[in-house]
C-alpha positions as CSV (number, residue, x, y, z in Angstrom):
1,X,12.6,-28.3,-11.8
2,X,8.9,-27.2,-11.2
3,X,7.4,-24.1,-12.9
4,X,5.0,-22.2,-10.3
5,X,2.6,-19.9,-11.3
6,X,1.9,-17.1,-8.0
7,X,-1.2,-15.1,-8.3
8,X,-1.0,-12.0,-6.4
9,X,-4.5,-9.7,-5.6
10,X,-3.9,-6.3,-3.7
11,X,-4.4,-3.0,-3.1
12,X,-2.7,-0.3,-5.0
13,X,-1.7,3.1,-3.0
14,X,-1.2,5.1,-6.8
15,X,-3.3,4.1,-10.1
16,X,-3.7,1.0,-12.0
17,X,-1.2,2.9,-14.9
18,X,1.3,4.5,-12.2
19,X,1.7,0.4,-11.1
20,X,1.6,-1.1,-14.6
21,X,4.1,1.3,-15.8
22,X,6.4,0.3,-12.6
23,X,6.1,-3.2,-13.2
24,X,7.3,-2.7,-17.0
25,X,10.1,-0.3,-16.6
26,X,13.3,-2.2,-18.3
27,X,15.1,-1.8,-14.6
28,X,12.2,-4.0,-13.4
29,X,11.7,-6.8,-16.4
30,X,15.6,-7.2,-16.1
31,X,15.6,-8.1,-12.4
32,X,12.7,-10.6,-13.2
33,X,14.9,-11.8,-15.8
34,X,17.5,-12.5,-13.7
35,X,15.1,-14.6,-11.1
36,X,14.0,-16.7,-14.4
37,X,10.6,-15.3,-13.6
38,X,8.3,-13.9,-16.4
39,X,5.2,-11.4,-15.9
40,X,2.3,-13.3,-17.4
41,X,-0.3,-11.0,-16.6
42,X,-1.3,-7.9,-15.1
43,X,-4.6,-6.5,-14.8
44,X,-7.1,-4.2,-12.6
45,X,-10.4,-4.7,-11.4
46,X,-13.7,-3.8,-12.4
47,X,-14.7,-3.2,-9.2
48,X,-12.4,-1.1,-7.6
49,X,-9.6,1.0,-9.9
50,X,-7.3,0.3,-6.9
51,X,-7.3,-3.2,-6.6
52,X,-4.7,-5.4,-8.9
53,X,-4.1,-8.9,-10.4
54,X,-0.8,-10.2,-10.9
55,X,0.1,-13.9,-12.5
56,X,3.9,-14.9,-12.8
57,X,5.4,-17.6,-13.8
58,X,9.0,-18.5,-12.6
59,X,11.2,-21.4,-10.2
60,X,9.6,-23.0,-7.6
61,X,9.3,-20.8,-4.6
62,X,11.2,-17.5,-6.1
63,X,8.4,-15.2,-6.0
64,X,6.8,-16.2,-2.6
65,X,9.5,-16.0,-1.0
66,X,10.3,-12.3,-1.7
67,X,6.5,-11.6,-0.9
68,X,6.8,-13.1,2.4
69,X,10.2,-11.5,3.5
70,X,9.8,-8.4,5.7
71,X,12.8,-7.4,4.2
72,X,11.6,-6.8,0.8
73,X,8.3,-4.7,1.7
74,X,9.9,-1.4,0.5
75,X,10.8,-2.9,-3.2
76,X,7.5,-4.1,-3.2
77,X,5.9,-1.3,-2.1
78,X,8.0,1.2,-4.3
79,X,5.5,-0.1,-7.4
80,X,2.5,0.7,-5.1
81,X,1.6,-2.3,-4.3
82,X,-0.2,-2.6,-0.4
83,X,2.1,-5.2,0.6
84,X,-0.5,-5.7,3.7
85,X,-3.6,-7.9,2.7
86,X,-1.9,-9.7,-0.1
87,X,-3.8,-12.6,-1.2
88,X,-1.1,-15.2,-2.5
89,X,-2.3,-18.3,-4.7
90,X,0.2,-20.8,-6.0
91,X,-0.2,-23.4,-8.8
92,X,2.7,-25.7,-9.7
93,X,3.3,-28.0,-12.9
């Protein structure tokens, strides 16, 4: 089975911290767990404190297709992440 890698860059609606902290509550790291999926990195921008960088790592198609599913906007967006103007990159080896 292929490992993909899925870059995410957004917008953040609460601070870079309020996100990160989200992202690495145990409730969270568990159901990534359970999707095989790992959080490789996290970071914010430079730029603008409300702008973030996510890279995961995980099975073929697991992550994109939960960002592309209407369905899931509100988990997304619980973290505050913009779930509008997502820029999606995926890498495969």
């Amino acid at each position: 089975m292929a490992i993909e890698t899925t870059i995410l860059d957004f917008q953040l609606s609460n601070t870079f911290e309020q996100y990160e902290s989200h992202m690495n509550a145990k409730e969270q790291q568990t159901m990534f767990k359970e999707m095989g999926v790992k959080t490789f990195y996290i970071g914010k921008s430079l730029d603008d404190p409300h702008r973030a960088t996510v890279i995961f790592k995980g099975p073929e198609n697991v992550l994109y297709d939960i960002f592309i599913n209407p369905e899931t906007k509100t988990i997304v967006e619980a973290s505050g992440h913009i779930y509008e103007g997502t820029k999606i990159t995926r890498w495969i080896s």
